[in-house]
N, CA, C and O atoms as CSV, one atom per row, in Angstrom:
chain,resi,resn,atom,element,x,y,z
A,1,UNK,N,N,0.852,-1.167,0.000
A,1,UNK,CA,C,0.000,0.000,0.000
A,1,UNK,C,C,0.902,1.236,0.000
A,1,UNK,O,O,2.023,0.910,0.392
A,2,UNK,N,N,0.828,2.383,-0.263
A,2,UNK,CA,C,1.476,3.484,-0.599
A,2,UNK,C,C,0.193,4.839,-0.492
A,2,UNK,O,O,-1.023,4.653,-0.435
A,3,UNK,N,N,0.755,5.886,-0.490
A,3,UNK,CA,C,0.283,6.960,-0.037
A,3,UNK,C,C,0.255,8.156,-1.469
A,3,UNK,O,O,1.150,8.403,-2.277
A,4,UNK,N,N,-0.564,8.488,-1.405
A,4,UNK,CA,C,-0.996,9.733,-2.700
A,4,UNK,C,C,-1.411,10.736,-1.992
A,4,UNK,O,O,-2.102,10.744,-0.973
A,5,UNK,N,N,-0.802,11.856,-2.787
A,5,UNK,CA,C,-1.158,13.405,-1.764
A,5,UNK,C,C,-1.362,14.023,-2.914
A,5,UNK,O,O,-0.566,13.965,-3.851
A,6,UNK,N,N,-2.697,14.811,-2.933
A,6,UNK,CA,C,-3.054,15.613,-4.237
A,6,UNK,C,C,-3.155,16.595,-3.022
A,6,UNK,O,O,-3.087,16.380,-1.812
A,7,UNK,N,N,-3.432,18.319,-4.105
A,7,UNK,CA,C,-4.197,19.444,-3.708
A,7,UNK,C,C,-5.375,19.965,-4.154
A,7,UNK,O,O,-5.431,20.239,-5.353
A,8,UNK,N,N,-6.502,20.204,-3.347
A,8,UNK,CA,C,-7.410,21.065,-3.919
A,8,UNK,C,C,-8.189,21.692,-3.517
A,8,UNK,O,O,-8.522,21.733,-2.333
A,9,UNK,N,N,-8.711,22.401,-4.525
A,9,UNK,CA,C,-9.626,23.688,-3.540
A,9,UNK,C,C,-10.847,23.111,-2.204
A,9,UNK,O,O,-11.744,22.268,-2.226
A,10,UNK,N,N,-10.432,23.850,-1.350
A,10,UNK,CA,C,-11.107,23.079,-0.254
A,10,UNK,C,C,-12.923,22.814,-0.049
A,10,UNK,O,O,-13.520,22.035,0.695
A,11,UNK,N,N,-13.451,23.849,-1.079
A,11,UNK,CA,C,-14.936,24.305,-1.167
A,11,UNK,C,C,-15.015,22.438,-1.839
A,11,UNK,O,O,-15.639,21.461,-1.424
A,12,UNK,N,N,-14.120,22.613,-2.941
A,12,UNK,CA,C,-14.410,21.336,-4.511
A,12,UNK,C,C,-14.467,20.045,-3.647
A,12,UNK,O,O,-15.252,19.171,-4.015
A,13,UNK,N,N,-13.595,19.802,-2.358
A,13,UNK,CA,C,-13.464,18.490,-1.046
A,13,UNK,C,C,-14.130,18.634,-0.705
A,13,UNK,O,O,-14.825,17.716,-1.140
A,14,UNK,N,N,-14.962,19.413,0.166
A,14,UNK,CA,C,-16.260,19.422,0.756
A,14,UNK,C,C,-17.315,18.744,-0.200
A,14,UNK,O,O,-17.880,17.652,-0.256
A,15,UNK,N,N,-17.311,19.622,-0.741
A,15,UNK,CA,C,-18.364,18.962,-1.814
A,15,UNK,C,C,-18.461,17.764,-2.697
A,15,UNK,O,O,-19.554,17.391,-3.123
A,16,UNK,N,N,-17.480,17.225,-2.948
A,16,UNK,CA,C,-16.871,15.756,-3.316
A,16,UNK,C,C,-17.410,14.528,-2.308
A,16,UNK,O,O,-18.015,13.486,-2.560
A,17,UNK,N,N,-16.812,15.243,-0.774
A,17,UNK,CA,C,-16.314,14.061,0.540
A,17,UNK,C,C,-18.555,14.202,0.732
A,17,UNK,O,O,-19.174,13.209,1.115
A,18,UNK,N,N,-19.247,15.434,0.411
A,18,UNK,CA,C,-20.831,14.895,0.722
A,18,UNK,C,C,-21.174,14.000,-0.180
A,18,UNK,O,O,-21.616,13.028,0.433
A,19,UNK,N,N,-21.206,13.786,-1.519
A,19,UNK,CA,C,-21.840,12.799,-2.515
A,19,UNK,C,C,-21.104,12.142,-2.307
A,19,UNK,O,O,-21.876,11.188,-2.203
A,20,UNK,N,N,-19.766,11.532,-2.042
A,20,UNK,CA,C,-18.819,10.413,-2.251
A,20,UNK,C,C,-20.033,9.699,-0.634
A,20,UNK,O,O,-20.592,8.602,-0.619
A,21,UNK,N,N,-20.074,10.594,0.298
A,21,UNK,CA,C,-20.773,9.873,1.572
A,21,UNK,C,C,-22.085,9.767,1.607
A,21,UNK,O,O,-22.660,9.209,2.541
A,22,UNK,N,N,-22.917,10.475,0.235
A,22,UNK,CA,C,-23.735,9.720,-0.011
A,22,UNK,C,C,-24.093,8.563,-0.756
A,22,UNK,O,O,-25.250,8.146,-0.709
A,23,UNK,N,N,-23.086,7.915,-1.542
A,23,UNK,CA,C,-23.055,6.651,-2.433
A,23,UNK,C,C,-22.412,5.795,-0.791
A,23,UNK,O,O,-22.717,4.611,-0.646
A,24,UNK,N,N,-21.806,6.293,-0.002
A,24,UNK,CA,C,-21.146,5.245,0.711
A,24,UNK,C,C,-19.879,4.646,0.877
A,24,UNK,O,O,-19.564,3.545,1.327
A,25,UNK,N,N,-18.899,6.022,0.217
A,25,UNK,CA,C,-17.946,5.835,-0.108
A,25,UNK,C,C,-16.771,6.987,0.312
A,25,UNK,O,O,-17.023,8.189,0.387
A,26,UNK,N,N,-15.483,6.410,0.564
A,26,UNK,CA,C,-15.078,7.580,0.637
A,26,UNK,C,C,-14.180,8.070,0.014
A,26,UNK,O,O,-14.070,7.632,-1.131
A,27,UNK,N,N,-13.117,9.206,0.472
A,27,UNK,CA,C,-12.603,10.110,-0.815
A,27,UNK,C,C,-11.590,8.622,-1.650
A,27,UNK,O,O,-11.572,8.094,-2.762
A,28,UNK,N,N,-10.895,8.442,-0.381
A,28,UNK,CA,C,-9.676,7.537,-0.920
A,28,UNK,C,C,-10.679,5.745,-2.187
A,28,UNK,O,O,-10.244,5.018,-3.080
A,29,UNK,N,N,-11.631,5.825,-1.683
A,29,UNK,CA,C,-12.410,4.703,-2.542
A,29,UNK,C,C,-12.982,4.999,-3.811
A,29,UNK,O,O,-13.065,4.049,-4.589
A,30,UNK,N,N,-13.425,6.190,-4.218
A,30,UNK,CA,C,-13.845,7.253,-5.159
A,30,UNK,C,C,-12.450,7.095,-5.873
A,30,UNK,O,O,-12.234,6.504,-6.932
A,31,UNK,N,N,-11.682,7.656,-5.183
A,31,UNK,CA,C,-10.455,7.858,-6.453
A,31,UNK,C,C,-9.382,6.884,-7.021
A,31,UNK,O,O,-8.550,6.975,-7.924
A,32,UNK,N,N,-9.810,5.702,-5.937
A,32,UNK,CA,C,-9.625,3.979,-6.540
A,32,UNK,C,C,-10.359,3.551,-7.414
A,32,UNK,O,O,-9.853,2.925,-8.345
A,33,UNK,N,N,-11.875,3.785,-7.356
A,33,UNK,CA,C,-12.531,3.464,-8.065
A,33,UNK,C,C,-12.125,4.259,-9.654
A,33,UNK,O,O,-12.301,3.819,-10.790
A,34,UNK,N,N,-11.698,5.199,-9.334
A,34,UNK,CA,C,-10.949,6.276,-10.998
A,34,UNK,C,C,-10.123,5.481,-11.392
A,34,UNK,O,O,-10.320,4.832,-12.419
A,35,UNK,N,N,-9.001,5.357,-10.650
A,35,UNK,CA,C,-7.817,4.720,-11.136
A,35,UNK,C,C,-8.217,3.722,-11.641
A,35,UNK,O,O,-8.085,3.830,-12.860
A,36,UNK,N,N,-8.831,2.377,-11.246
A,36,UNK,CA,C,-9.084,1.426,-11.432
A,36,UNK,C,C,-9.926,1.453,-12.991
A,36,UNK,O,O,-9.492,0.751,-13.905
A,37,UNK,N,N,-11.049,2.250,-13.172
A,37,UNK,CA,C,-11.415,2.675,-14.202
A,37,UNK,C,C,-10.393,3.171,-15.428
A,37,UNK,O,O,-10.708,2.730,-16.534
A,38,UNK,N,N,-9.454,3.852,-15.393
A,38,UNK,CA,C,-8.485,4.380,-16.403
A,38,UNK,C,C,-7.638,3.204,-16.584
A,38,UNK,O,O,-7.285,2.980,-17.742
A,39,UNK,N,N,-7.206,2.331,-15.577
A,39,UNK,CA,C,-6.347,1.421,-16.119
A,39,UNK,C,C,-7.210,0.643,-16.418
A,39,UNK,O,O,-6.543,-0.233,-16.968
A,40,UNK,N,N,-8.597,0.205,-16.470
A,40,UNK,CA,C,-9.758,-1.320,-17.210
A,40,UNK,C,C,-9.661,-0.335,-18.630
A,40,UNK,O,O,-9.290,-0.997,-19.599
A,41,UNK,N,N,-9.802,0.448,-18.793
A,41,UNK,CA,C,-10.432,1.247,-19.958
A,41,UNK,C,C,-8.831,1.718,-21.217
A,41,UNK,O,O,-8.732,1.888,-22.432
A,42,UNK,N,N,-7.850,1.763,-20.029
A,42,UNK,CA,C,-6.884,2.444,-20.835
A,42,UNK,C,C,-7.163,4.319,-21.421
A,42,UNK,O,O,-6.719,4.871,-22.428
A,43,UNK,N,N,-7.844,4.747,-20.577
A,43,UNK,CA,C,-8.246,6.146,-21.068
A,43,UNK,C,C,-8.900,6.581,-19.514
A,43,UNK,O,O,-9.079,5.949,-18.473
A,44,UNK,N,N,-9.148,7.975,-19.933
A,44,UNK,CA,C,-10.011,8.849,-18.494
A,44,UNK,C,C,-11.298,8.503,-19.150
A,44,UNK,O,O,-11.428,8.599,-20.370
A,45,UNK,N,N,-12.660,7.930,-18.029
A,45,UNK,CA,C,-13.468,6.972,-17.964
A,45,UNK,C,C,-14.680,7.818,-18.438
A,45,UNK,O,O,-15.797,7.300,-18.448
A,46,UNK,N,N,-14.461,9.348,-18.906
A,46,UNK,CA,C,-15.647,10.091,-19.224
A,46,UNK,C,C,-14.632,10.932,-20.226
A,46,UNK,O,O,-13.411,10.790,-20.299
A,47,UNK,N,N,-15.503,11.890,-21.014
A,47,UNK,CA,C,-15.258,12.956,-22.255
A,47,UNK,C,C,-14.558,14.311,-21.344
A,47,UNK,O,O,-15.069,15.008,-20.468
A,48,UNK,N,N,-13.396,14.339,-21.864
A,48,UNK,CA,C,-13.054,15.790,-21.709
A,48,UNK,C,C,-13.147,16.682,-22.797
A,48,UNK,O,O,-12.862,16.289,-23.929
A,49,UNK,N,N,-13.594,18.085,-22.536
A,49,UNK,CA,C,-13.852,19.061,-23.740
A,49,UNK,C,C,-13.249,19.938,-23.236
A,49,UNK,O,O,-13.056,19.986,-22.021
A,50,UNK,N,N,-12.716,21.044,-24.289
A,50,UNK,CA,C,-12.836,22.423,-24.068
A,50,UNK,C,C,-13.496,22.949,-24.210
A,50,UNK,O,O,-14.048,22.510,-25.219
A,51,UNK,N,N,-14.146,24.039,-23.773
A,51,UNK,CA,C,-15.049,25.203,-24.169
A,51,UNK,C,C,-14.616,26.015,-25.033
A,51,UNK,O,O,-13.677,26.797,-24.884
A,52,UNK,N,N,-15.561,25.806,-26.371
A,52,UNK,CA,C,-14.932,26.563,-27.435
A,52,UNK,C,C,-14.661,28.211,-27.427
A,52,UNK,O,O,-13.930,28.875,-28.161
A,53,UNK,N,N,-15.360,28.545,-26.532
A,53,UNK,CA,C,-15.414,30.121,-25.640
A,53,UNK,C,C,-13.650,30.423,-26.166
A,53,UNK,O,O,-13.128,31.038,-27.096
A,54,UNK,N,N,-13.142,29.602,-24.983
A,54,UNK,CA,C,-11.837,30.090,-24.818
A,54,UNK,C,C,-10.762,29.584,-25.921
A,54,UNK,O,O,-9.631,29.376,-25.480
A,55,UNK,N,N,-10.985,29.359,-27.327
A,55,UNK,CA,C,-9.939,29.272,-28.003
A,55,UNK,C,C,-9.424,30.334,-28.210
A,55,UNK,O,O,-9.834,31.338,-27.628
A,56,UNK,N,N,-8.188,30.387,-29.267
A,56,UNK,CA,C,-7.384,31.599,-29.081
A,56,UNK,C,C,-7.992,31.803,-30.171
A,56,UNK,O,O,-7.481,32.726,-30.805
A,57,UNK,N,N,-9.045,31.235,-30.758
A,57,UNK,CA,C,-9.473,32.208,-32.367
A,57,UNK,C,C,-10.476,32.977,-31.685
A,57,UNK,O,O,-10.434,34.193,-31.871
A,58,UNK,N,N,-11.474,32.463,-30.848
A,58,UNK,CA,C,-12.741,33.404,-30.360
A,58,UNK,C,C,-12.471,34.346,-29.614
A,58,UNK,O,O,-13.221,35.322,-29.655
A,59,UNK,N,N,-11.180,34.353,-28.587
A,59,UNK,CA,C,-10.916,35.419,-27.894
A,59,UNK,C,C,-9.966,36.542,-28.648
A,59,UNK,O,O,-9.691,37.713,-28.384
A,60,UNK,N,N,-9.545,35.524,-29.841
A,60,UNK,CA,C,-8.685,37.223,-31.224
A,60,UNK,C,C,-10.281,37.978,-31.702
A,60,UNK,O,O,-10.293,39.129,-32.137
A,61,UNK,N,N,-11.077,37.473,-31.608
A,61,UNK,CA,C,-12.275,37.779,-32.035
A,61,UNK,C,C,-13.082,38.345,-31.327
A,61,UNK,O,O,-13.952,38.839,-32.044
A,62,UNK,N,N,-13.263,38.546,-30.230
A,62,UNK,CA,C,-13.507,39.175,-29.308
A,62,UNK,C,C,-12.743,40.414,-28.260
A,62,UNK,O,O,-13.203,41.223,-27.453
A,63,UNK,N,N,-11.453,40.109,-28.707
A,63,UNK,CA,C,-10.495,40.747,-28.487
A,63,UNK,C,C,-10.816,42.412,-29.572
A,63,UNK,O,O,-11.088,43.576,-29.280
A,64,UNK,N,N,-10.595,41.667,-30.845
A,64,UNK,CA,C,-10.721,42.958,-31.554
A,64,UNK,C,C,-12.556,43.206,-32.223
A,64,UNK,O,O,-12.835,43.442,-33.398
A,65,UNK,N,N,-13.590,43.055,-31.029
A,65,UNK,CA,C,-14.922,43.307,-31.517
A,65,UNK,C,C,-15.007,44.459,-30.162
A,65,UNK,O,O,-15.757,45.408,-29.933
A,66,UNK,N,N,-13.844,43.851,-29.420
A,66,UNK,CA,C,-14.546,45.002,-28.002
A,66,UNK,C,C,-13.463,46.313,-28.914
A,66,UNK,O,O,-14.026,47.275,-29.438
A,67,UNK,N,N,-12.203,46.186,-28.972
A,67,UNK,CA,C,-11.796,46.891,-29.679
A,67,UNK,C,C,-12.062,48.239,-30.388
A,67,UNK,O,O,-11.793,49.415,-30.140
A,68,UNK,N,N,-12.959,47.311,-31.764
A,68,UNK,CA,C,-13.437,48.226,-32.290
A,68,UNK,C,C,-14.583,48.814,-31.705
A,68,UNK,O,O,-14.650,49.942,-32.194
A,69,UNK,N,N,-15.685,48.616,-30.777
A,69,UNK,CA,C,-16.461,48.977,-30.159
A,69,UNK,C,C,-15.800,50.247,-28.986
A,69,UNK,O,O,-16.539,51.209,-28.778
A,70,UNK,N,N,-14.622,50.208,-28.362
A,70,UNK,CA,C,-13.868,51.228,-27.609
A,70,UNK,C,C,-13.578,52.291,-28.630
A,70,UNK,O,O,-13.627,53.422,-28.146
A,71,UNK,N,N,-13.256,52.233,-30.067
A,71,UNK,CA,C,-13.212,53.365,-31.302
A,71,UNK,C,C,-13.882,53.729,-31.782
A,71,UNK,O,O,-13.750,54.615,-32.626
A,72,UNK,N,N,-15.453,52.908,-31.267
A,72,UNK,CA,C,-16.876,53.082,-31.939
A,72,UNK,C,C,-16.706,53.172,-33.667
A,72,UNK,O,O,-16.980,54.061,-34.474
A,73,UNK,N,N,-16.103,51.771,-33.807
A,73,UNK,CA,C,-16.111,51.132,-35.489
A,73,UNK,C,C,-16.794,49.947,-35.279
A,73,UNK,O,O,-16.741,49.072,-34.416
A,74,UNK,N,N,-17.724,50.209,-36.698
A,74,UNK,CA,C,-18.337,48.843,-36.807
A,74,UNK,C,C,-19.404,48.577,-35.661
A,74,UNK,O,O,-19.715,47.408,-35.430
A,75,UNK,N,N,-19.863,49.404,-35.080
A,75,UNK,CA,C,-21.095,49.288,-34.625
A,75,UNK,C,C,-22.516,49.488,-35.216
A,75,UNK,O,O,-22.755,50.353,-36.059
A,76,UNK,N,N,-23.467,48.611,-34.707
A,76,UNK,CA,C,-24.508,48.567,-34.832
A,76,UNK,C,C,-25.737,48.558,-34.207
A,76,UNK,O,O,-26.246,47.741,-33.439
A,77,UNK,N,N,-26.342,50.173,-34.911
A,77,UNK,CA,C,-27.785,50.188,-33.814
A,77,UNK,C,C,-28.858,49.463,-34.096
A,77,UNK,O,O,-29.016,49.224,-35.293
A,78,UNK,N,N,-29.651,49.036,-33.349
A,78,UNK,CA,C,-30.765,48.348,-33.108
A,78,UNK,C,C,-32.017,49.007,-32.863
A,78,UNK,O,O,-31.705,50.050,-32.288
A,79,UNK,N,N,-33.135,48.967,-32.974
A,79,UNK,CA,C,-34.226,49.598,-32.644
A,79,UNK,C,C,-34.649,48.623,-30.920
A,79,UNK,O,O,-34.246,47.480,-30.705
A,80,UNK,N,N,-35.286,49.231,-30.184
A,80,UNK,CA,C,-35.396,48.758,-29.084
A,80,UNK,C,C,-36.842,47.926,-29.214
A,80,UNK,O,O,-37.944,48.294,-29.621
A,81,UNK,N,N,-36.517,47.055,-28.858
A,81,UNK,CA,C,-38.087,46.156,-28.826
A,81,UNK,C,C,-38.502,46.082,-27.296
A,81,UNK,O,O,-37.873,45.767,-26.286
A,82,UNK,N,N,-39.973,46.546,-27.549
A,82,UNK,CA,C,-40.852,46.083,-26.488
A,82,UNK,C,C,-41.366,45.129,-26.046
A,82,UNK,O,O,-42.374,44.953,-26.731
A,83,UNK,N,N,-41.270,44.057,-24.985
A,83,UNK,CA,C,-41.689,42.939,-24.948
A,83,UNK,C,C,-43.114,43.175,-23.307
A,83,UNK,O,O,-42.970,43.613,-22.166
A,84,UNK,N,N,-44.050,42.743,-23.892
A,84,UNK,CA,C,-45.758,43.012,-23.337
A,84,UNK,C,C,-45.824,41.408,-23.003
A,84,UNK,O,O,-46.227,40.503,-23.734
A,85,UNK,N,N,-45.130,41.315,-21.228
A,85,UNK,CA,C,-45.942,40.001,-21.277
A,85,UNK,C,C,-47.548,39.861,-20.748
A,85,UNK,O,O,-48.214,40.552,-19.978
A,86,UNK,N,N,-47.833,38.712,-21.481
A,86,UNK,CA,C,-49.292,38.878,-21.052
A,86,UNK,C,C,-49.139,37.089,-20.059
A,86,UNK,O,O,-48.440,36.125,-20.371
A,87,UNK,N,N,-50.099,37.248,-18.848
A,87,UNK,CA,C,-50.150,36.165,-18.256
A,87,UNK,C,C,-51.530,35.825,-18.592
A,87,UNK,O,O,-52.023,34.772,-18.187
């Protein structure tokens, strides 16, 4: 047996160590149960993504939309719509 020491935000443990103790389990069995999963599977046992938000093309793109909006280029007015809810 051997010993593993991770770090993390302490709010993200709290909140981990309640659902891990509501299945009945605890932190150190949860993250056996991972391991154990990545080595049956040969991969991490769910989908990782990025958020396309933060590529470096959408934020050059956003970068130079606030831009031109600080030089007031390339803006566009809108007419204001009224929205009448009815219940």
């Amino acid at each position: 047996m051997t010993n593993v020491t991770i770090r993390m935000d302490e709010g993200l443990k709290r909140q981990s160590e309640a659902v891990f103790d509501e299945m009945g389990l605890t932190m150190t069995t949860a993250i056996t149960l991972f391991i154990k999963a990545v080595i049956r599977e040969n991969r991490i046992p769910f989908e990782i993504r990025v958020d396309p938000f933060f590529s470096a093309s959408n934020q050059a793109r956003l970068r130079a939309a606030a831009e031109d909006m600080d030089a007031r280029r390339n803006t566009a007015q809108h007419e204001l719509v009224e929205v009448n809810d009815v219940d």
